[in-house]
C-alpha positions as CSV (number, residue, x, y, z in Angstrom):
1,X,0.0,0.0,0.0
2,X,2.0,3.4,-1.0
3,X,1.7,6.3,1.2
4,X,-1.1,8.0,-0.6
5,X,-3.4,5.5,0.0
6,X,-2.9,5.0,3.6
7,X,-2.9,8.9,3.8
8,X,-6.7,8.5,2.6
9,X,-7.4,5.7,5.2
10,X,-5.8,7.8,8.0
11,X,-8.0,10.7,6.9
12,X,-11.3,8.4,6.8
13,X,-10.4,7.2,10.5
14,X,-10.0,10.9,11.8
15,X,-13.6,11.6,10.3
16,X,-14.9,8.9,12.0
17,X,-13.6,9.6,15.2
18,X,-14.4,13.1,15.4
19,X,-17.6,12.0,13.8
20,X,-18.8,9.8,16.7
21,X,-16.8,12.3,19.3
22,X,-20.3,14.5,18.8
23,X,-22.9,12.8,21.5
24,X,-25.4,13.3,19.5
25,X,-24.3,11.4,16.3
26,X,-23.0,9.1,19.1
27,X,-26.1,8.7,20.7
28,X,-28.2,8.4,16.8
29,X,-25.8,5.5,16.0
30,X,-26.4,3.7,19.4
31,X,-30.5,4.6,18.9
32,X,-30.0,2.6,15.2
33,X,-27.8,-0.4,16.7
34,X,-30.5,-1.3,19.3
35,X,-33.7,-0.8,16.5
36,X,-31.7,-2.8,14.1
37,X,-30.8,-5.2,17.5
38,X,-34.2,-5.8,18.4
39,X,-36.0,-5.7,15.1
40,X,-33.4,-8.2,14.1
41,X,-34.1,-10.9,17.4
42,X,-37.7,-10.6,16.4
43,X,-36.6,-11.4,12.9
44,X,-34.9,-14.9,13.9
45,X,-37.8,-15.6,16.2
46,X,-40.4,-15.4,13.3
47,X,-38.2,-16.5,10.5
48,X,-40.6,-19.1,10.0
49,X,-44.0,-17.9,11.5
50,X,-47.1,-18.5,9.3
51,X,-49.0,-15.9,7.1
52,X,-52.1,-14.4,7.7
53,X,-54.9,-14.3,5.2
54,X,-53.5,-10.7,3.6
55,X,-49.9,-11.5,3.5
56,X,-50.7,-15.2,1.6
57,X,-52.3,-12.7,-0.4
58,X,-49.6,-10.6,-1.6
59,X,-47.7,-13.7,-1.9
60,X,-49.9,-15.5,-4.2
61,X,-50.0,-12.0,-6.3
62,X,-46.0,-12.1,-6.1
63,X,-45.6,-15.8,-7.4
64,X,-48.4,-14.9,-10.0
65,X,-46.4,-12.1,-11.4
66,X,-43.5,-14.5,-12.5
67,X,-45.4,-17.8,-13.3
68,X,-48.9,-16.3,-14.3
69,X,-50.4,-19.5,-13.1
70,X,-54.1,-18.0,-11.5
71,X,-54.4,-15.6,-14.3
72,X,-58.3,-15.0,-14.1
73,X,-59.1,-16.8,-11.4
74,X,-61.1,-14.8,-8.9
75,X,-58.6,-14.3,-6.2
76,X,-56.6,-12.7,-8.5
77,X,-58.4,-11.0,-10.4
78,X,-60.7,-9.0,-7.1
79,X,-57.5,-8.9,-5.2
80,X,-55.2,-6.7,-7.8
81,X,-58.1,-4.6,-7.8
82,X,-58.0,-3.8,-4.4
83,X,-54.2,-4.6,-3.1
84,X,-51.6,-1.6,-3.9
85,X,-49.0,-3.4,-6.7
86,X,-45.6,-2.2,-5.3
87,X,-44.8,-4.7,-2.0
88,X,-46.0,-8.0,-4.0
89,X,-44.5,-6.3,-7.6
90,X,-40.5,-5.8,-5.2
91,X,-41.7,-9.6,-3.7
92,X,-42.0,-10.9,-6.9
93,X,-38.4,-9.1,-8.3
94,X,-36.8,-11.1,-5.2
95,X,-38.3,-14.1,-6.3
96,X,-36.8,-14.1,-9.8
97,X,-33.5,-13.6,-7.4
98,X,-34.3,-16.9,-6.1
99,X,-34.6,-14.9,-2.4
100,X,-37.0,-16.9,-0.4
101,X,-39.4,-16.0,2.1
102,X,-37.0,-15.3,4.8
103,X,-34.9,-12.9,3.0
104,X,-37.9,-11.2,1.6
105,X,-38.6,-10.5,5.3
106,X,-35.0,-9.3,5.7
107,X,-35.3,-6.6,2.7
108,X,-39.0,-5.9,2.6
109,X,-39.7,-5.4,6.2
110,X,-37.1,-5.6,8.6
111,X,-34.1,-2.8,6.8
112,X,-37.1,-0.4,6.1
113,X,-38.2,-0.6,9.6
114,X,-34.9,0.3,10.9
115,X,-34.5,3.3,7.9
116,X,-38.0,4.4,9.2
117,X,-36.1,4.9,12.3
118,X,-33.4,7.1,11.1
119,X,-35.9,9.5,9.5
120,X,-38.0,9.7,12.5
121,X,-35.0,11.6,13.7
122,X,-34.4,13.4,10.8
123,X,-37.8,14.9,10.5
124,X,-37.8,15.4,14.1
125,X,-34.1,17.6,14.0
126,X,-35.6,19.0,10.6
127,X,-38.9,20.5,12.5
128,X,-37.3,21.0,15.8
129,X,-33.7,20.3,16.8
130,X,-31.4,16.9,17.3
131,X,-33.0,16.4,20.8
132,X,-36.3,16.6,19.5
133,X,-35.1,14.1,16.8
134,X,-33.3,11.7,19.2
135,X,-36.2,11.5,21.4
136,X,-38.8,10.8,18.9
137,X,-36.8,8.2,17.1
138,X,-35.9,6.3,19.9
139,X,-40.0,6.2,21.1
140,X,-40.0,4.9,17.7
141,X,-37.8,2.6,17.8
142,X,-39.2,0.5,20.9
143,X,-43.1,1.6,19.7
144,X,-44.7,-2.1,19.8
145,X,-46.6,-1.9,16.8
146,X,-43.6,-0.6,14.8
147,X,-42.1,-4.0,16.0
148,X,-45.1,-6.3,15.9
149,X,-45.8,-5.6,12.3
150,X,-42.1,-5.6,11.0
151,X,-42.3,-9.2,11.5
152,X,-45.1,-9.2,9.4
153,X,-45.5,-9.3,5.8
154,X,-47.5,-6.4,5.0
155,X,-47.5,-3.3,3.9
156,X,-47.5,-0.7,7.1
157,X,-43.5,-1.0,7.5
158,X,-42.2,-1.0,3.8
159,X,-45.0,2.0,2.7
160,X,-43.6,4.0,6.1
161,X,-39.7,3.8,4.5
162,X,-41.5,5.8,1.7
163,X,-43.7,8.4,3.3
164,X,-41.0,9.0,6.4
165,X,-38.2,10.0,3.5
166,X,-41.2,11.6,1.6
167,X,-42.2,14.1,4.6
168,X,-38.5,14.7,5.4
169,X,-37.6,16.3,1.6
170,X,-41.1,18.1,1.7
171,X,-40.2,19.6,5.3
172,X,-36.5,20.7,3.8
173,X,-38.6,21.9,0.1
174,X,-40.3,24.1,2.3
175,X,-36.5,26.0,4.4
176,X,-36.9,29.7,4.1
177,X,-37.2,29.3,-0.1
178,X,-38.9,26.9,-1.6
179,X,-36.5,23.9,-2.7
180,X,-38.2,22.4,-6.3
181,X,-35.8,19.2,-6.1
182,X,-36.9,18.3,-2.5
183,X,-40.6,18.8,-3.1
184,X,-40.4,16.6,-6.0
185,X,-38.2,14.2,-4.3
186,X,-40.6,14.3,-1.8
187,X,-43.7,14.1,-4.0
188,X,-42.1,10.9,-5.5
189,X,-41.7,9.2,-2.4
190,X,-44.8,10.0,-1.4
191,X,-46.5,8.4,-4.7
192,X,-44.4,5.3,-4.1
193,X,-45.8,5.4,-0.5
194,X,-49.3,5.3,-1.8
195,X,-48.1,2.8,-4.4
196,X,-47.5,0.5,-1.4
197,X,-50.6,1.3,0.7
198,X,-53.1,3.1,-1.0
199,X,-54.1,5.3,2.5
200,X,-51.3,6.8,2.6
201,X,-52.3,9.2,-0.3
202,X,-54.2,11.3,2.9
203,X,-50.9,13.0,3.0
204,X,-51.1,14.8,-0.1
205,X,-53.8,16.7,1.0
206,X,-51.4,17.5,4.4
207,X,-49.1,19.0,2.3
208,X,-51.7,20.5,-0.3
209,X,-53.2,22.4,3.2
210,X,-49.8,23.4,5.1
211,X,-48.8,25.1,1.3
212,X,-52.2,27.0,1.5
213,X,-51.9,28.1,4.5
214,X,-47.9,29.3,4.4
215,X,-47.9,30.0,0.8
216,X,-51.0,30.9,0.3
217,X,-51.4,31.2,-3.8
218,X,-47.3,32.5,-4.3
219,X,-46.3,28.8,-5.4
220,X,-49.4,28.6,-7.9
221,X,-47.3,31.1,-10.1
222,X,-43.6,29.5,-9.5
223,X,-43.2,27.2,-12.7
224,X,-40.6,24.8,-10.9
225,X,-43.7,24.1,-8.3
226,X,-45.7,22.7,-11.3
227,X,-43.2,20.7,-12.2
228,X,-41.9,18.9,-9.9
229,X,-44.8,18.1,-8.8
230,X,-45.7,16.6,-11.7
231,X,-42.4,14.7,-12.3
232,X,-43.0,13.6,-8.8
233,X,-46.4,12.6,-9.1
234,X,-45.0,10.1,-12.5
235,X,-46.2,6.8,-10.3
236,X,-49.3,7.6,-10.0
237,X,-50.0,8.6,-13.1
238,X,-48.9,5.7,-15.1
239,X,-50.8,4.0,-12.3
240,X,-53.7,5.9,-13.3
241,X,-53.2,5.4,-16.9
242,X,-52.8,1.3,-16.4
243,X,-55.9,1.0,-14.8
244,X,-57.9,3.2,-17.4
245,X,-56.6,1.2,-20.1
246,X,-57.4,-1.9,-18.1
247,X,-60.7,-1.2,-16.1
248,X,-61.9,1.7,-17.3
249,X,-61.5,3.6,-14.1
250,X,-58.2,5.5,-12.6
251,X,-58.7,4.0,-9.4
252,X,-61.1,1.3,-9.1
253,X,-59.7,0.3,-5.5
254,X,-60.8,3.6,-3.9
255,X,-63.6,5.0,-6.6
256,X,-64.8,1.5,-7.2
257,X,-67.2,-0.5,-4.7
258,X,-64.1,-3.1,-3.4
259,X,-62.3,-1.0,-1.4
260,X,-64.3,-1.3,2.1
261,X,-67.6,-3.2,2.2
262,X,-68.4,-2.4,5.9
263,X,-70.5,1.0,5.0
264,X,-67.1,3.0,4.4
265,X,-68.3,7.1,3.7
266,X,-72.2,5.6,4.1
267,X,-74.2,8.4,6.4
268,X,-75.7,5.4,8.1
269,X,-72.4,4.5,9.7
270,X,-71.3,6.8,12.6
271,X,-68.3,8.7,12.9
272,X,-65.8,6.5,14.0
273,X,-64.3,9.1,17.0
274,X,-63.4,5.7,18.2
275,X,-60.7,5.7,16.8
276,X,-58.6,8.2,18.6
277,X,-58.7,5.3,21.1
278,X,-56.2,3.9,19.4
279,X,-53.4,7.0,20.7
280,X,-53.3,6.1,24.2
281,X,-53.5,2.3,22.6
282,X,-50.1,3.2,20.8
283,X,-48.2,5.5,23.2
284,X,-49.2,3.4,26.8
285,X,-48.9,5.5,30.0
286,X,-45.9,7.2,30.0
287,X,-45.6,8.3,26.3
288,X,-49.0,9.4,26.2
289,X,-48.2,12.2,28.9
290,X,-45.5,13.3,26.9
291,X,-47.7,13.6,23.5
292,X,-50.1,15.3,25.4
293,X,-47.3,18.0,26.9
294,X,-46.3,18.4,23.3
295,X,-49.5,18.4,21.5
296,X,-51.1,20.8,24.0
297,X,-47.8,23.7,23.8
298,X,-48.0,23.4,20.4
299,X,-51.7,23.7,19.4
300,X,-51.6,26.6,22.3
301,X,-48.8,28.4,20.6
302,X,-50.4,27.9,17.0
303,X,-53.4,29.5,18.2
304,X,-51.6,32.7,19.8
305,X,-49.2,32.8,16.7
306,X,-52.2,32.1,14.5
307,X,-51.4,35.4,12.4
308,X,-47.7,35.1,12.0
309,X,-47.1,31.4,11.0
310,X,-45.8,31.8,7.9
311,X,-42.9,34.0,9.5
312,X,-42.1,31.5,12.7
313,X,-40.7,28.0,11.5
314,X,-40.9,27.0,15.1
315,X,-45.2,27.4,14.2
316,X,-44.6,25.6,10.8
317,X,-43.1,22.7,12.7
318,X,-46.3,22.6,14.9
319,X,-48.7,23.6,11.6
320,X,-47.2,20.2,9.7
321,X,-47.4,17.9,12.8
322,X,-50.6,18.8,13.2
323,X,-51.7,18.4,10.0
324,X,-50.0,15.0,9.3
325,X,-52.2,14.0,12.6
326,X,-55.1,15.1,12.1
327,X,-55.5,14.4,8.4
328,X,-55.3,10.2,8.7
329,X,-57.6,10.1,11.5
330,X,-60.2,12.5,9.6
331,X,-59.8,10.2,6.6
332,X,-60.5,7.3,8.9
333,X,-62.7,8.7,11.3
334,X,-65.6,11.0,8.5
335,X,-64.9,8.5,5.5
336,X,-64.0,5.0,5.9
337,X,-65.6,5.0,9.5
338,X,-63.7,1.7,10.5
339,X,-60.0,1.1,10.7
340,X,-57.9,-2.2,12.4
341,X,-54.8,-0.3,14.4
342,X,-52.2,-1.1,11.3
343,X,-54.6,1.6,9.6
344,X,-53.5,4.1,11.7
345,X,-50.1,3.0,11.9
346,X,-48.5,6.2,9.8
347,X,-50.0,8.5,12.5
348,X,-47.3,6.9,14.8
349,X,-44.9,9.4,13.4
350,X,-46.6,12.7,14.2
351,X,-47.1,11.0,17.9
352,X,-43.5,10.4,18.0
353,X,-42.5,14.1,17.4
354,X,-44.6,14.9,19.5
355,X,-43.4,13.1,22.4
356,X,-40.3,13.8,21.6
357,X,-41.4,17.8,21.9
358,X,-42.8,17.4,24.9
359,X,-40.2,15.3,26.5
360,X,-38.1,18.4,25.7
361,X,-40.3,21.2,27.1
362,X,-40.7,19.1,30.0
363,X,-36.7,18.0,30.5
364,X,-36.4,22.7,30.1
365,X,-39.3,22.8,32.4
366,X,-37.7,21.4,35.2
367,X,-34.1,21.9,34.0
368,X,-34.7,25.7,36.3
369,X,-34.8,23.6,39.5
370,X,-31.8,21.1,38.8
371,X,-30.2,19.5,35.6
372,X,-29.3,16.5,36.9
373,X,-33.0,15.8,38.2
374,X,-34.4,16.8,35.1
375,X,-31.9,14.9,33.4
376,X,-33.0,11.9,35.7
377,X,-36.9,12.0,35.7
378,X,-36.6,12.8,31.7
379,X,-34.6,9.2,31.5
380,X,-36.7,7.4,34.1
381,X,-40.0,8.4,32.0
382,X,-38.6,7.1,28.5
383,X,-37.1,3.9,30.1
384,X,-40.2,2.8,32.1
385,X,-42.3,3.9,28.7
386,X,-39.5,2.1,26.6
387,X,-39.9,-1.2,29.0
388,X,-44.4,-0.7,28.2
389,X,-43.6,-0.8,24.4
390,X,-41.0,-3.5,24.4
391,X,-42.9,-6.0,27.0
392,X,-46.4,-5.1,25.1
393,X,-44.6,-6.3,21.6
394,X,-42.5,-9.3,22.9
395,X,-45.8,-11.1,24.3
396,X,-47.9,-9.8,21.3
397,X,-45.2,-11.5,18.8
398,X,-44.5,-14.4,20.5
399,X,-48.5,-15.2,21.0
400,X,-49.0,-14.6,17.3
401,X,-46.0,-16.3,16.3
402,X,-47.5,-19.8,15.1
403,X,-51.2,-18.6,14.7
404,X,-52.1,-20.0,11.5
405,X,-49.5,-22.8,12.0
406,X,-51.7,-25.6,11.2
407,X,-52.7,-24.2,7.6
408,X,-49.4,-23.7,7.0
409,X,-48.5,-27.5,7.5
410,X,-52.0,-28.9,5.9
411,X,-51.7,-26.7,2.5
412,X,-47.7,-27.5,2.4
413,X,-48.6,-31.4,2.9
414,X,-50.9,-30.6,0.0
415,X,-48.2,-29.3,-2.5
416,X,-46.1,-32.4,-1.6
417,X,-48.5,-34.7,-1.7
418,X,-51.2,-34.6,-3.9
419,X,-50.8,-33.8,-7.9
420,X,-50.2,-31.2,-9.1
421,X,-53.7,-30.0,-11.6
422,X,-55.3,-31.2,-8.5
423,X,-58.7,-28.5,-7.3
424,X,-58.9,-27.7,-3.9
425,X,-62.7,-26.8,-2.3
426,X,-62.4,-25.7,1.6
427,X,-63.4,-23.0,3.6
428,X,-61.6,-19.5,3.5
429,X,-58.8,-21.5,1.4
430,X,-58.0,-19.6,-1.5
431,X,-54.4,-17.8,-0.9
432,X,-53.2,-20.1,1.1
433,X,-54.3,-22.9,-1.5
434,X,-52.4,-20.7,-4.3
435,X,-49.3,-19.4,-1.7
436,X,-48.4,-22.7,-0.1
437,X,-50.0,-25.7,-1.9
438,X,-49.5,-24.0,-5.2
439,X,-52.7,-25.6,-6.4
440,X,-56.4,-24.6,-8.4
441,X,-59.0,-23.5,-6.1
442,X,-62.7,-23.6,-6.7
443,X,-64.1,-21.3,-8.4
444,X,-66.8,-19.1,-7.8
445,X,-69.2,-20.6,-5.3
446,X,-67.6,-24.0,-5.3
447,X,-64.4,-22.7,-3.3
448,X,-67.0,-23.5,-0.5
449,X,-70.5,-24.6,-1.4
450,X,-73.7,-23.8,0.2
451,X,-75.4,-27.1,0.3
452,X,-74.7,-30.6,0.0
453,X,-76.3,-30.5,-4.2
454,X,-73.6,-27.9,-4.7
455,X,-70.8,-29.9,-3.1
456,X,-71.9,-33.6,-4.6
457,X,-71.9,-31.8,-8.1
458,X,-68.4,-29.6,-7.6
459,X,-65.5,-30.9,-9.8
460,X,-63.0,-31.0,-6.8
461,X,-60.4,-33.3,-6.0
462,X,-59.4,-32.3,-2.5
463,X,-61.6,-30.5,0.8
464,X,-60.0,-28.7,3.0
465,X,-62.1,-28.3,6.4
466,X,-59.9,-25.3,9.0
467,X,-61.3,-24.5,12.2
468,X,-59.5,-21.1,12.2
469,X,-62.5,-19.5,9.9
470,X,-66.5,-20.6,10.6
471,X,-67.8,-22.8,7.7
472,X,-71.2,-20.7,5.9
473,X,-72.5,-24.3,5.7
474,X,-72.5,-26.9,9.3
475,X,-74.3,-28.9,7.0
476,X,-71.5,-29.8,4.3
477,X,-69.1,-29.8,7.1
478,X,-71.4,-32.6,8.9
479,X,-72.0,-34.2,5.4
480,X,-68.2,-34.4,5.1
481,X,-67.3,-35.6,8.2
482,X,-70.2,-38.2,8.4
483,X,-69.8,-39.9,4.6
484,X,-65.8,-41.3,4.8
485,X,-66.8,-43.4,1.6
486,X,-67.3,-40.3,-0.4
487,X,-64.8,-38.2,1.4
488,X,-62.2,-39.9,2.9
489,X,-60.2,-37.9,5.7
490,X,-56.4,-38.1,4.7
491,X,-54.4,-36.1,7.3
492,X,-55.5,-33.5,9.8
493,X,-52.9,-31.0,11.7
494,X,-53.9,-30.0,15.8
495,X,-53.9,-27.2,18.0
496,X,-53.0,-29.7,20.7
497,X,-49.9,-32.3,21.0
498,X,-52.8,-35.1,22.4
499,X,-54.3,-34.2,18.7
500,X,-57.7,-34.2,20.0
501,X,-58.7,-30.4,18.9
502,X,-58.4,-30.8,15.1
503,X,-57.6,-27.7,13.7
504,X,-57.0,-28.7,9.7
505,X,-58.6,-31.6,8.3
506,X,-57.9,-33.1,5.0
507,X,-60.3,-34.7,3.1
508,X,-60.4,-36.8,-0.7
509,X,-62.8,-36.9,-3.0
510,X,-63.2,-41.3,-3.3
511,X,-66.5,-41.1,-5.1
């Protein structure tokens, strides 16, 4: 090695050093070792764990990508209606790669959760300052849900490593000039976000209302607003377009009638206020008093300032928080009317910067009577919270961990040992039937007929009887059971090691 070269080395050690001599890089890098850490003994834990109905979904849409095998079948054809394309379209590119099920977890949940981390702090130092930013990305990177579903194959976590980057470039689009590369950056993201879960497009009209109200109409006239926005919006247009050319609507998923059967934007449903139940649900005890503390200052300092926002970034930062808040749960709470809590899930950021606001104003608060004891109830607080979230998601993953197990095992016995043009009929069967067993379902009414005339005349080769979903019928499930020379039971999976709680039972068609 000549002396150049080691010159360059010696030069990228210094950096480093001096680098990590800052406490508060120091402390960001520790904050990202323990996400990735924990997020990463969770991953070996559930390396294995079984899918629930929508992630067998987006797996069967992944494997059908490549080898097109349920073209026109229902499953597919209602479920790329109403499924965003992106997570099973990137599943299906790691596929072709020959990366399994495991390392899809690896790429396409667990490294997004932990860069969803790292811009929880940047958005944070953006709006506010590094404390602000080390504080709310540490809440968020113990915040049980943010760990429960990263061991999930969904689309929460990968759609969050979008919008998080998307919100940070809008926040620095928007530094005492207007920025056109970052808000088209930003717009971008955001469009891939939506791309990945369709809800997520609520934050549009966030940023649509924080430009009203600081802009007003000055970034109507500004030419490079126009177009980045447009460049950035590119996704969603050729989206749009596909879906035209395809269905005759830009957006059947949300303007069609698939998108939420239980009454969604109906005035016979209620406004869901409900829902903000799911806050304390998220925060727990200790992190809720800290949102509150932060949400209360600012919403008390927007309303004094109410006249000079546009000239006080400190009242932007509160303005966007705000907005990015309240606009999900409005969407949830006056249209859709229903939500599970991985609806919600992107409102976890605003709550994190605001916790980590308020843990601020509180450590100042009582900095006036003694640093050390402020410095000592602030860490007290945001361990005992850290010790809710973390306790909260270990039980809740490990409890979950095998639910499902049994259809796992009966539709993987299936692939390996029945043939392979063989039908399967069953109740709530068909992803798994197309994920696992890699077999036909039936179609239509026959994937689990409604009387006994409908099941003697179904061309099926295989039923599949699971205990996990109710049956529509108790009748075919007692014909079934009770006619072993027409259906012949072939294996069966249990809930108990005695087996004697079936839980998947197997059964041929002999007749």
């Amino acid at each position: 090695m000549d002396s150049d070269e080691q010159d360059k080395i010696d030069t990228r050690k210094e950096k480093i050093k001096n680098w990590l001599k800052n406490p508060y890089k120091l402390a960001l890098v520790g904050i990202l070792i323990f996400a990735f850490a924990i997020r990463f003994y969770y991953f070996l834990l559930t390396t294995t764990q079984p899918l629930w109905w929508d992630e067998a979904v987006y797996g069967t849409l992944a494997k059908n990508i490549i080898l097109g095998k349920w073209d026109g079948t229902l499953l597919i054809l209602h479920e790329t209606i109403i499924r965003p394309p992106l997570l099973p379209f990137l599943w299906s590119i790691l596929l072709r790669l020959n990366i399994g099920e495991v390392g899809v977890r690896f790429l396409l949940e667990l490294l997004p959760s932990v860069i969803s981390v790292f811009f929880v702090y940047l958005i944070g130092k953006e709006l506010y300052n590094k404390k602000v930013g080390l504080i709310s990305s540490f809440f968020f990177s113990v915040l049980w849900i943010h760990l429960f579903y990263t061991a999930r194959l969904l689309t929460s976590v990968p759609a969050m490593a979008f919008l998080f980057p998307s919100i940070y470039y809008f926040i620095k689009s928007q530094k005492t000039e207007f920025n056109a590369k970052y808000f088209g950056i930003s717009i971008f993201l955001l469009s891939l976000s939506t791309l990945t879960r369709y809800p997520n497009g609520v934050f549009f009209l966030a940023y649509l209302l924080f430009l009203l109200i600081t802009w007003k109409i000055d970034l109507s006239k500004n030419k490079k607003f126009w177009f980045a926005g447009i460049i950035g919006l590119l996704p969603l247009l050729i989206f749009f377009f596909f879906n035209y050319s395809i269905y005759g609507n830009i957006f059947p998923a949300f303007l069609g009638n698939d998108y939420v059967q239980s009454g969604a934007g109906s005035p016979k449903a209620p406004f869901a206020f409900h829902l903000l139940n799911f806050i304390p649900m998220y925060l727990k005890k200790s992190f809720l008093v800290l949102f509150f503390i932060g949400a209360a200052i600012s919403l008390f300092e927007l309303v004094v300032g109410y006249d000079i926002i546009r000239k006080k970034q400190n009242l932007k930062s509160h303005l966007l928080t705000l907005l990015l808040l309240i606009t999900i749960y409005s969407f949830f709470i006056f249209y859709l009317r229903v939500a599970e809590d991985r609806w919600l899930f992107p409102s976890a950021l605003p709550l994190a910067i605001f916790v980590g606001f308020g843990t601020e104003r509180l450590y100042n608060f009582i900095k006036k009577y003694g640093k050390n004891i402020a410095l000592i109830l602030v860490l007290a607080i945001l361990a005992f919270g850290a010790y809710q979230q973390v306790t909260h998601a270990d039980s809740l993953i490990k409890n979950k961990k095998e639910s499902f197990l049994q259809v796992r095992q009966g539709f993987e016995w299936i692939k390996f040992n029945t043939p392979e043009d063989s039908i399967i009929s069953g109740n709530s069967i068909p992803p798994y039937a197309t994920y696992y067993a890699e077999r036909y379902y039936a179609e239509k009414d026959l994937v689990e007929p409604r009387n006994i005339t409908e099941l003697e005349n179904a061309d099926v080769d295989y039923f599949v009887l699971q205990a996990f979903t109710p049956i529509k019928n108790e009748e075919v499930a007692g014909y079934i059971q009770n006619n072993p020379d027409k259906w012949q039971p072939i294996n069966a999976f249990f809930f108990d090691n005695e087996q004697t709680q079936p839980a998947l039972i197997i059964y041929k068609n002999v007749q």
